[in-house]
N, C-alpha and C positions, 0 to 999 in steps of 0.2 A: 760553368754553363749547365742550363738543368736538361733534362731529358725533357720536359715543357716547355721551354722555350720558343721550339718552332710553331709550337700553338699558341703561343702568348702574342707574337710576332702578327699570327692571322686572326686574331683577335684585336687586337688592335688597328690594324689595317679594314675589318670588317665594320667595328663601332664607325671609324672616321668615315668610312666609305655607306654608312647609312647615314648617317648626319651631313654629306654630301648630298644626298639624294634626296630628304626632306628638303633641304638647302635649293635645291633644282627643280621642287615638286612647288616650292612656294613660289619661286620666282613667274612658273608659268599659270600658274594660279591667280597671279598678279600682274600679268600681260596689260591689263588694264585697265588697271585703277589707276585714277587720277586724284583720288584723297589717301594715299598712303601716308601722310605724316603731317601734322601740326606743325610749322614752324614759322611763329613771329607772328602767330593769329591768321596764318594766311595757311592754303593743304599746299602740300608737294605732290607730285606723284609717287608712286613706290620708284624705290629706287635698287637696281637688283645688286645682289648680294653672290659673295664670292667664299668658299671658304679655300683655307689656308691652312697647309698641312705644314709638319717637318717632322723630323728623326727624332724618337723619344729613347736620349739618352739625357735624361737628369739624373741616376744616380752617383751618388760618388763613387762606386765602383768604377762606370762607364770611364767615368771622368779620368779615374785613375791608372786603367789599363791604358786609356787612348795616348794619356802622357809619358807613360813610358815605352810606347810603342808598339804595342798588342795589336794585332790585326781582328780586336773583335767585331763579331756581328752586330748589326745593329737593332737593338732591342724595340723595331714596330716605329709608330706613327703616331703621334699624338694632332688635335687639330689644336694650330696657336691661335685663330683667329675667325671671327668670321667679319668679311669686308663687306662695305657697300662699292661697287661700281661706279669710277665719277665721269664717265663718259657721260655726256650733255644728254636728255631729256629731248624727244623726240615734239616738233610742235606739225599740228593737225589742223588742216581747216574746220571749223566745225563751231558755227555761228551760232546757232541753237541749241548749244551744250552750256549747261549752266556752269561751267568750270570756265566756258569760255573769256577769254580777256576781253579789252575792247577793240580788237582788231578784229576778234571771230577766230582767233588760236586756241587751242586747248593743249597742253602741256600732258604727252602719254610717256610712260617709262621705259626707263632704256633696258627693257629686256627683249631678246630677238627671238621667238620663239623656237628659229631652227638650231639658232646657235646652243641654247637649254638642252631640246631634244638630244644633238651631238653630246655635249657634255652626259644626260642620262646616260644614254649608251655605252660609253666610257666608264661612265661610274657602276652601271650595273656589270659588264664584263670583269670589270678591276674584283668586286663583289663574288662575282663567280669564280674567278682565279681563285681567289683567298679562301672559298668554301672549299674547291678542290684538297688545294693546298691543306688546311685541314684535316681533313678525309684520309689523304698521304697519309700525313706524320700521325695519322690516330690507326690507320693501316700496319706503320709500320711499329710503330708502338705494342700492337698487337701478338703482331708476328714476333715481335721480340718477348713477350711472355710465351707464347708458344712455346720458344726454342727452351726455355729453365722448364717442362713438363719431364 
């Protein structure tokens, strides 16, 4: 285990946690668009996007301390994914919108703006922990050259 570690940890946790928030920044940026995407010659709406975090132990170390039974830490956060959301597409009265069908619908995206905002929020908190957290271990990092003077 390195004496960097615990900053590796929040460094990792910090890249995924702003690639969330781009992530969260597009989605309400795209509240509503109704040509987010070509498919079959016909637009979609945008369609909101999700991302998708887990545990970033891919080396083989990782691998090999956890099989023998190591209670090591776990080495941060990598993003595996980023989703689209397939909860159905919201339909709007609105007869004189040129997206409109022939009903007088127009097809808006399933992003819920309050629902975005909550997730920022989360995401920017999550962000400020891991700056803190940071700040700690580069504190106490410090304090620990101090003490060899």
């Amino acid at each position: 285990m390195s004496i960097f570690n615990g900053m590796n940890v929040s460094a990792s946790a910090l890249t995924a946690q702003r690639l969330r928030m781009d992530v969260v920044s597009a989605n309400i940026a795209n509240a509503e668009t109704t040509r987010g995407k070509l498919v079959d010659g016909e637009w979609q709406p945008y369609q909101r996007k999700m991302v998708v975090m887990e545990p970033n132990q891919s080396s083989f170390a990782s691998h090999l301390s956890k099989a023998m039974g190591s209670n090591e830490a776990i080495n941060g956060v990598k993003v595996r994914a980023i989703i689209e959301d397939q909860t159905p597409f919201k339909l709007v009265y609105q007869p004189e919108h040129p997206d409109a069908n022939e009903d007088g619908y127009i097809q808006l995206p399933n992003v819920d703006p309050l629902k975005e905002m909550i997730d920022l929020i989360g995401t920017t908190r999550s962000y400020e922990a891991n700056v803190t957290a940071l700040d700690a271990h580069k504190n106490m990092l410090l304090k620990a050259l101090e003490i060899g003077r």
